[in-house]
KOLZA-647928 format. One record per residue (C-alpha): x, y, z. Coordinates in pm, whole numbers, padded with zeros to 5 digits, always signed. Each point is the difference from the previous one (the first is absolute). Example, Ala and Ser with C-alpha at 12.3 -4.5 7.8 and 13.67 -1.06 7.14 Angstrom:
<sites>
+01230-00450+00780/+00137+00344-00066/
</sites>
This chain:
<sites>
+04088-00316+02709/-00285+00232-00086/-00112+00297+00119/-00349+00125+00057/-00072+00383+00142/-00329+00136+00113/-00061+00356+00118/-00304+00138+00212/-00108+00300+00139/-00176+00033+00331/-00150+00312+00174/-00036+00078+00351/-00097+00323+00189/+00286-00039+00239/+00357+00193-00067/+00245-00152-00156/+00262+00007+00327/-00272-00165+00185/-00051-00235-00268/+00368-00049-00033/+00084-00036+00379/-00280-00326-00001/+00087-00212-00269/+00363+00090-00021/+00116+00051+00384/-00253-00128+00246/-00114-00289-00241/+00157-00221+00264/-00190+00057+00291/-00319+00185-00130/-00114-00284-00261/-00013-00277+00275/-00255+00213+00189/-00205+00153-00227/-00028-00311-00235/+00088-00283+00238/-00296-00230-00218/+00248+00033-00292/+00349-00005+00188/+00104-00120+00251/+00378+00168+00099/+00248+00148-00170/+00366-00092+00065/+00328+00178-00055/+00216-00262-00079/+00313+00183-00148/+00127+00373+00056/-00178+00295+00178/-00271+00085-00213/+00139+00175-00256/+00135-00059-00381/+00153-00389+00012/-00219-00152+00302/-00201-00282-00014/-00353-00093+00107/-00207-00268+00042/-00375+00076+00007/-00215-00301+00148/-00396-00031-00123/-00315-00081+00226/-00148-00326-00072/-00232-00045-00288/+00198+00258-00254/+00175-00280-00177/+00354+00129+00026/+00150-00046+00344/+00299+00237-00051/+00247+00217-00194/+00315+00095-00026/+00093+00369-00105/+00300+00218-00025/+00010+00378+00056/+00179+00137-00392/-00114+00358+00046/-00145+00231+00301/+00013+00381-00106/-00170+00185+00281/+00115+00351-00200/-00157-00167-00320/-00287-00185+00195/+00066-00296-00239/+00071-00409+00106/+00064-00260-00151/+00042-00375+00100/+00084-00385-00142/-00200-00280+00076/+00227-00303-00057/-00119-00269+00212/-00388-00115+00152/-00291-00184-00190/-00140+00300-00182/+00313-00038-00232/-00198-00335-00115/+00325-00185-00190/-00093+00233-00223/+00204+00313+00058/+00357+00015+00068/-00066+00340+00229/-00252+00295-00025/+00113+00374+00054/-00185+00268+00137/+00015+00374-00042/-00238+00227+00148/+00000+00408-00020/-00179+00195+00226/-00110+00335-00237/-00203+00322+00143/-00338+00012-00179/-00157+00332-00070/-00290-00057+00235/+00324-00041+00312/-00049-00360-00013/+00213-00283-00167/+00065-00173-00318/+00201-00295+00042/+00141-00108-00270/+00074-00408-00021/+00266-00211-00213/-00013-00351+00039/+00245-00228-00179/-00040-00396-00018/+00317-00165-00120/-00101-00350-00111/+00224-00280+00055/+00118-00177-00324/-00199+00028-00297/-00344-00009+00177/-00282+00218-00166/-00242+00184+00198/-00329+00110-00123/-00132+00330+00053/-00315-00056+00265/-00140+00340-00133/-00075-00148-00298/-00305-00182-00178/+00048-00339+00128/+00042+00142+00357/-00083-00267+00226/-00028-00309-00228/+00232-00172+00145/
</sites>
């Protein structure tokens, strides 16, 4: 198994708790409505919410995934950081094992938001990925 790690940075006028409370608490029932051409529901399959529950978010038609499974590893409301698994759902491709997710909401200068985002694909066997930031990005 390999592992492969990208980090990004995204801005945002909004506070971080405001930030925070959307993706990390009311994910659930606010991404349905404000995005329901992209998803569809989002289902709490396992626990309450919190650290160890599972999830299963279900795509509109026409995205080419129809769902994913997730599970809750970290909410730190004092922190305002989350972090998730993907382990099951077509994005994973046959290609990665699981993919981790760790997001940290940080107080720019300007009283907006940095947020700060890990992702970690874990490929299954021996499979090589290429980076698609590279030069033959797209050539597939």
């Amino acid at each position: 198994m390999g592992v492969v790690r990208r980090e990004m940075e995204i801005t945002s006028p909004l506070p971080p708790t405001k930030l925070f409370k959307a993706f990390a608490l009311d994910f659930d029932t606010l991404f349905p409505k404000a995005i329901p051409n992209a998803i569809t529901t989002v289902e709490l399959l396992e626990g309450d919410g919190g650290v160890g529950s599972i999830k299963k978010v279900t795509f509109s038609q026409g995205w080419g995934l129809n769902y994913l499974k997730h599970r809750v590893d970290e909410l730190d409301q004092d922190n305002l950081s989350y972090a998730y698994t993907v382990f099951e759902g077509e994005i994973l491709k046959n290609i990665y094992e699981r993919i981790r997710f760790e997001t940290k909401f940080v107080a720019a200068r300007n009283g907006g938001t940095i947020c700060k985002m890990t992702a970690e694909y874990y490929t299954v066997g021996d499979v090589e990925t290429r980076d698609r930031r590279g030069p033959d990005r797209g050539r597939d």
